[in-house]
C-alpha positions as CSV (number, residue, x, y, z in Angstrom):
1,X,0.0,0.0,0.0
2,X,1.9,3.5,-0.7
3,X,2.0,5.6,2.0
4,X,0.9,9.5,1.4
5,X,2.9,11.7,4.1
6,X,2.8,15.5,4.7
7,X,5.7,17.2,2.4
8,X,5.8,20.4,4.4
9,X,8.7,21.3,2.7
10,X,6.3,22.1,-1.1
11,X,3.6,22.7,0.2
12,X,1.4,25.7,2.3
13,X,0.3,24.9,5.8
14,X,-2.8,26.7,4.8
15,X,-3.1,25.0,1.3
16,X,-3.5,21.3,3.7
17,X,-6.4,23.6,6.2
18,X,-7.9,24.0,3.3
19,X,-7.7,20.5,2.3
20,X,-9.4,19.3,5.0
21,X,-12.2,21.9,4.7
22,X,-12.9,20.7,1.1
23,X,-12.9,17.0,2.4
24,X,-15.5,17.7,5.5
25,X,-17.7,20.4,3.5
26,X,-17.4,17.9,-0.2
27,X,-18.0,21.8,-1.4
28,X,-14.9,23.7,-2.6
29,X,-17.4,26.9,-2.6
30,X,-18.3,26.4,1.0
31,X,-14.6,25.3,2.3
32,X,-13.5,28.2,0.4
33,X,-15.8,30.7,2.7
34,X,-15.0,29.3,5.1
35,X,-11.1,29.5,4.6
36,X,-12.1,33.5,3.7
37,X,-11.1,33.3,0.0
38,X,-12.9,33.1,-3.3
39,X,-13.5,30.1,-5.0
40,X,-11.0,30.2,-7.7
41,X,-8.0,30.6,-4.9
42,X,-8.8,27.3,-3.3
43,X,-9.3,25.7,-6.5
44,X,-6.0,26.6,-7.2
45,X,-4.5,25.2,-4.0
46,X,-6.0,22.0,-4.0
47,X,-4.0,21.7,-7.8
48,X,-0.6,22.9,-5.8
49,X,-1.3,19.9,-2.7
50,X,-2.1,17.4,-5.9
51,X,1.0,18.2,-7.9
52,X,2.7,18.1,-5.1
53,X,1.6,14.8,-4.1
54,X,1.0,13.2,-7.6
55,X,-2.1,12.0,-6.8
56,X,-5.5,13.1,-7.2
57,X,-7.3,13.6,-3.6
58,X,-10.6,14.8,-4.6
59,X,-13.2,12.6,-7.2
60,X,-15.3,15.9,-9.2
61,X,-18.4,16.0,-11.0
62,X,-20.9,18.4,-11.8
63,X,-22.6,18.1,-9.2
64,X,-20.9,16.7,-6.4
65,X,-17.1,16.1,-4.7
66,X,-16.0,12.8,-2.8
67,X,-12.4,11.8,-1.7
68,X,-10.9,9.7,-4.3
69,X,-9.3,6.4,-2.6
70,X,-6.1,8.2,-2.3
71,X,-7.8,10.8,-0.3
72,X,-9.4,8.6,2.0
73,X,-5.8,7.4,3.1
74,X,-3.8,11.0,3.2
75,X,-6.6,12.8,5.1
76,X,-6.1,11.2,8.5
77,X,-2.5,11.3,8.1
78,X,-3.0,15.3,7.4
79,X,-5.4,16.0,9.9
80,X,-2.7,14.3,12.6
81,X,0.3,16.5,11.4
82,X,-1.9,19.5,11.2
83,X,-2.7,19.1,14.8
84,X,1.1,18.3,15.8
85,X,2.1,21.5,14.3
86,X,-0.8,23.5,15.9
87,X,-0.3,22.3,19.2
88,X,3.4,23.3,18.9
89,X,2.1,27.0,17.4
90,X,0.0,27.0,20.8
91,X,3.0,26.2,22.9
92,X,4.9,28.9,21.7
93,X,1.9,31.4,21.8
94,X,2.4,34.8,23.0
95,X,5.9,35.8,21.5
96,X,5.2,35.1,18.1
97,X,1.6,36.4,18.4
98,X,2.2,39.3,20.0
99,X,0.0,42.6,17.9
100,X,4.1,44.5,16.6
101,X,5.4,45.4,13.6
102,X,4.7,48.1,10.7
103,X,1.3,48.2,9.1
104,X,1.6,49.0,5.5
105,X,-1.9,49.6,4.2
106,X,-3.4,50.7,0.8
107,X,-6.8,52.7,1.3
108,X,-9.1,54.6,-0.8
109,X,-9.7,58.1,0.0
110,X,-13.0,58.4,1.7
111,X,-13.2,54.6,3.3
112,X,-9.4,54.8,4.4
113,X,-9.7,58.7,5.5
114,X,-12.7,58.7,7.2
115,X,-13.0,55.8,8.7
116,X,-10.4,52.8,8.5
117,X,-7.4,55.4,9.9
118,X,-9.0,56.3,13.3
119,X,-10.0,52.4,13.9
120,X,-6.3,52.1,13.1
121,X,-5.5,54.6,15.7
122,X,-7.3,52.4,18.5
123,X,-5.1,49.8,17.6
124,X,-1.7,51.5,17.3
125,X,-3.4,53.3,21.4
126,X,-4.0,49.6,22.1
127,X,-1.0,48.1,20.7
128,X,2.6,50.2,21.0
129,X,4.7,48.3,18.7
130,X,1.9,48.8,15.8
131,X,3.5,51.4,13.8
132,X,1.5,52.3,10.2
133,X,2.7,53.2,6.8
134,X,-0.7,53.9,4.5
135,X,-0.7,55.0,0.8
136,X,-4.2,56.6,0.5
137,X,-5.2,56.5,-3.3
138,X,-8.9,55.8,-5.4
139,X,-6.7,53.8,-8.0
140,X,-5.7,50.3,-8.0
141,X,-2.2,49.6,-5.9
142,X,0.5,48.1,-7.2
143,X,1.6,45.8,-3.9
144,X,5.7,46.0,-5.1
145,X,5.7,49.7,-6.6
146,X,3.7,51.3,-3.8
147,X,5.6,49.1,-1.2
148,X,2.5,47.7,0.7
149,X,1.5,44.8,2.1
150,X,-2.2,44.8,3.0
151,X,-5.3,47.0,0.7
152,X,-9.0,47.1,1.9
153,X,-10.7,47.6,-1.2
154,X,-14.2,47.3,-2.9
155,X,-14.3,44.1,-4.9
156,X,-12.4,40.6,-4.5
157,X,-9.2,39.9,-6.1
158,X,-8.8,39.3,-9.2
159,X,-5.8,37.8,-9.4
160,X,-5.7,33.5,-7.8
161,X,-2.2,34.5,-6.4
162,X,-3.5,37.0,-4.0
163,X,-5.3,36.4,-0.5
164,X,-8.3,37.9,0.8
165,X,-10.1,37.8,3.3
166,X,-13.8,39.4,2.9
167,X,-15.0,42.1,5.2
168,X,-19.1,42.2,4.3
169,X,-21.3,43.5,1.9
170,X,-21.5,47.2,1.0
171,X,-24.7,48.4,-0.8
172,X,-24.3,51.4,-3.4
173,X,-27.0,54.3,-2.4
174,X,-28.1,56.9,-4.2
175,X,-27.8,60.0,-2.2
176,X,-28.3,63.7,-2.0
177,X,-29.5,66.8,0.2
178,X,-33.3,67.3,0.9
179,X,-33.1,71.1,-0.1
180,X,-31.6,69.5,-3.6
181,X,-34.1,67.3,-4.2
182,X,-36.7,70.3,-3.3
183,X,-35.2,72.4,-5.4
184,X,-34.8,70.1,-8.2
185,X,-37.3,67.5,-7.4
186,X,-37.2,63.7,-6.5
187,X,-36.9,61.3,-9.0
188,X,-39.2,58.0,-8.7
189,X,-38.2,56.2,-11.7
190,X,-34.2,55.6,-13.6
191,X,-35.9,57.8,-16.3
192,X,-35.9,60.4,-14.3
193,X,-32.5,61.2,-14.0
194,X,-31.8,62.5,-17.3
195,X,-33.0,66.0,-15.6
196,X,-30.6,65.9,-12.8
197,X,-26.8,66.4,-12.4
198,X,-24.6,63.7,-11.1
199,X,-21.4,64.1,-9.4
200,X,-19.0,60.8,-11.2
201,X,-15.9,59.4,-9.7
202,X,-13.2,58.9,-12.4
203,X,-10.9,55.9,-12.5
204,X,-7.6,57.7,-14.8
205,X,-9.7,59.1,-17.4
206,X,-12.6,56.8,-17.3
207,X,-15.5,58.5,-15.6
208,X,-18.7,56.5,-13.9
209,X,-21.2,58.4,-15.7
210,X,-23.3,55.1,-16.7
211,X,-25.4,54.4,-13.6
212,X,-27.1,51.0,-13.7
213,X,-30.4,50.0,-11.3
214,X,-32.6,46.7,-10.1
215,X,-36.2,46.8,-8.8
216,X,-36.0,43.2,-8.7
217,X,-36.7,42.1,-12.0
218,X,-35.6,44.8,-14.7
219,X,-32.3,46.6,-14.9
220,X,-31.9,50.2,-15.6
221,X,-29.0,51.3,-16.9
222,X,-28.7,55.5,-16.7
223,X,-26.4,57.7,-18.7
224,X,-26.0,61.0,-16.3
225,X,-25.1,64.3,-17.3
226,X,-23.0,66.7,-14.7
227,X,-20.4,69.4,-14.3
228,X,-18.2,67.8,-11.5
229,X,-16.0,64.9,-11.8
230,X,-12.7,63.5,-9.8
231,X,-10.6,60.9,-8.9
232,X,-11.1,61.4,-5.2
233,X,-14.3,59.7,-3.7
234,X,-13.8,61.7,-0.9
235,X,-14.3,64.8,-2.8
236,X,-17.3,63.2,-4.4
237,X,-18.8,63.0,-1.5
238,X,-18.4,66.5,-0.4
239,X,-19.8,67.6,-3.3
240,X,-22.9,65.3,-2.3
241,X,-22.7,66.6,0.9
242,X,-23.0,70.3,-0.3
243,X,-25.9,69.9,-2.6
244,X,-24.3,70.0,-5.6
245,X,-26.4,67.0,-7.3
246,X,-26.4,63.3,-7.2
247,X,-23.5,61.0,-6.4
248,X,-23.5,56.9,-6.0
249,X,-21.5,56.5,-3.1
250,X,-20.8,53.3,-1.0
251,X,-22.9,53.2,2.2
252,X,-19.9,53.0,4.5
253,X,-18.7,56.1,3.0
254,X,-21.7,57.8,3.4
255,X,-23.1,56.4,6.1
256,X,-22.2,58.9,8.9
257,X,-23.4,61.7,6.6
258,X,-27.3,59.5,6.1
259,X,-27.3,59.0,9.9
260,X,-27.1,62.2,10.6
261,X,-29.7,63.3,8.0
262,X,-27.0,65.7,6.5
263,X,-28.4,63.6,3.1
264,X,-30.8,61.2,2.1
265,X,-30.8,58.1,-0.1
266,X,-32.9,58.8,-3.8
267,X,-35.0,55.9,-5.6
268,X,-34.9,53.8,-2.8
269,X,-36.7,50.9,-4.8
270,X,-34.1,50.7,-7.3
271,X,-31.0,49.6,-6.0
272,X,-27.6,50.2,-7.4
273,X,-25.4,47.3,-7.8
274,X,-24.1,46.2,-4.7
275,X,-20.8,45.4,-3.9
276,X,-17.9,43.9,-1.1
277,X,-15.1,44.8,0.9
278,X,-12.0,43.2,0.9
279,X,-8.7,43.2,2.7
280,X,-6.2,41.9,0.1
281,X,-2.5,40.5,0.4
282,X,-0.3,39.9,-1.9
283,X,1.3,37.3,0.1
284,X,0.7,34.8,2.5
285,X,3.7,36.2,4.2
286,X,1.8,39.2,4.4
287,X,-1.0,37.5,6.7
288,X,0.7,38.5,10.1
289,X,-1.1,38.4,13.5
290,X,-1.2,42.6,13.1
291,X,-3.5,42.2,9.9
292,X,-5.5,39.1,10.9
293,X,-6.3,42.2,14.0
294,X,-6.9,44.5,11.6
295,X,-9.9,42.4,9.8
296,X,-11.3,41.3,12.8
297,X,-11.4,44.8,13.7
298,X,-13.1,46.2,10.2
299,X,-15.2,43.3,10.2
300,X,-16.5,44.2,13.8
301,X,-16.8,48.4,12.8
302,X,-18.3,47.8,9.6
303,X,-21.0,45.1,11.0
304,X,-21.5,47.9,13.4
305,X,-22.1,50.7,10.9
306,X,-24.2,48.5,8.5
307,X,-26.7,47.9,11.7
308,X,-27.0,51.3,12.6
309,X,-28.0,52.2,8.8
310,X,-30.5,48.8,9.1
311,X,-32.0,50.4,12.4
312,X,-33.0,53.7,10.9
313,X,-34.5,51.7,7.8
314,X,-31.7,53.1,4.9
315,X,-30.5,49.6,3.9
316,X,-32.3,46.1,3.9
317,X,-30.8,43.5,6.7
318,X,-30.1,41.1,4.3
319,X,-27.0,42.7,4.0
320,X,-25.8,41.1,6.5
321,X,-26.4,37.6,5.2
């Protein structure tokens, strides 16, 4: 009978977690969730532990996922050295999980500004051998030219070699001030907007003029007209803020502005598309106990945030799912 052991040595620790997720979940979807990264990543890592091996752990079809005989026979054997290793992690705990080191974060300008850099703050109060490095940009970061390590950003990765870790769901409102919308009326349908000015963020020289809506069943797609545009959502939402028009912002952005009433959300049965926030790494190397913090801690302020704009009716609770 051959023997499969645990090569440590070409392998991830995290690529063999993940392993054993797939095997007790038979659902690469659901052990990826649970691992916190997207479906394509762990795909990818159950290839690497394969290769690796030479042998095929995992039998696939359409519809479902069973261990291949193979499988059956390394799984115990990696469950056992998994739990050597973390039982030797645990007896060490405390000096090499202690919260040090420099933070080196990418941030967009309103989120990051706003929001992520006091929470950041705590920790560093909390924690005085954090130290913090951030770039603050709108555009995409280049992890090796903007000398990085971690980005919270709106969307998942779209590259397999980078880790994420995903912080909730973040609705996209429509907002603006009450005296706007009395001086300029409130729009009830996607048609309506053609008489309105937006206020677009612009990605280089691409700007997010084309607005796009869901009652439910039919999608709207809007081309807007307006005067302002910038690369800086933060300035977007000033604009917003100072009842210049209509701007699409993210509901974390705006949310402190909603609560306290200083605008409103517009068309509140058509929803913008949604999207997610993600803290993104480039590396696993980059995963240190300071950033696994650091999501816990967004995870935690944003679940906050996301109630508070659920208790005063703005957003839906399914958010949350």
């Amino acid at each position: 009978m051959k023997h499969y052991q645990i090569k440590i040595d070409n392998m991830q620790i995290d690529d063999l977690k993940l392993i054993l997720k797939v095997a007790e979940f038979r659902s690469i979807t659901l052990a990826a969730a649970k691992c916190d990264m997207r479906t394509a990543t762990a795909s990818a890592a159950i290839k690497r532990v394969e290769l690796a091996l030479g042998s095929e752990l995992f039998i696939r079809t359409t519809r479902h996922l069973r261990l291949s005989a193979a499988g059956e026979r390394y799984i115990p054997q990696c469950e056992q050295a998994l739990a050597v290793l973390e039982q030797a992690k645990q007896n060490l705990k405390g000096e090499h999980d202690e919260i040090e080191g420099e933070l080196r974060v990418a941030l967009s300008s309103d989120f990051g500004r706003n929001l992520v850099i006091p929470w950041i703050d705590e920790l560093m109060d909390n924690y005085p051998k954090l130290s913090l490095r951030t770039h603050i940009s709108d555009s995409n970061v280049d992890f090796y030219r903007d000398s990085v390590d971690i980005a919270l950003r709106y969307g998942s990765p779209s590259d397999t070699n980078m880790y994420g870790f995903k912080i909730c769901n973040v609705p996209r409102l429509l907002c603006a001030t009450k005296e706007y919308l009395i001086a300029h009326g409130s729009p009830n349908h996607p048609d309506e907007l053609n008489r309105h000015q937006g206020m677009f963020y612009q990605l280089q020289d691409i700007i997010n003029n084309s607005w796009e809506f869901t009652d439910g069943q039919s999608k709207f797609k809007v081309k807007m007209q307006g005067k302002r545009a910038s690369n800086d959502g933060d300035l977007v939402r000033r604009w917003c803020v100072a009842g210049k028009g209509l701007a699409v912002k993210s509901a974390l952005d705006i949310a402190d502005d909603l609560l306290a009433d200083r605008v409103v959300t517009v068309m509140p049965n058509y929803q913008h598309v949604s999207g997610e926030l993600w803290l993104i790494c480039p590396s696993r190397q980059s995963i240190t106990p300071a950033v696994r913090l650091l999501r816990d801690v967004c995870r935690e302020k944003c679940r906050t945030i996301l109630k508070q704009l659920i208790a005063k009716g703005i957003i839906d609770k399914s958010v949350l799912d």
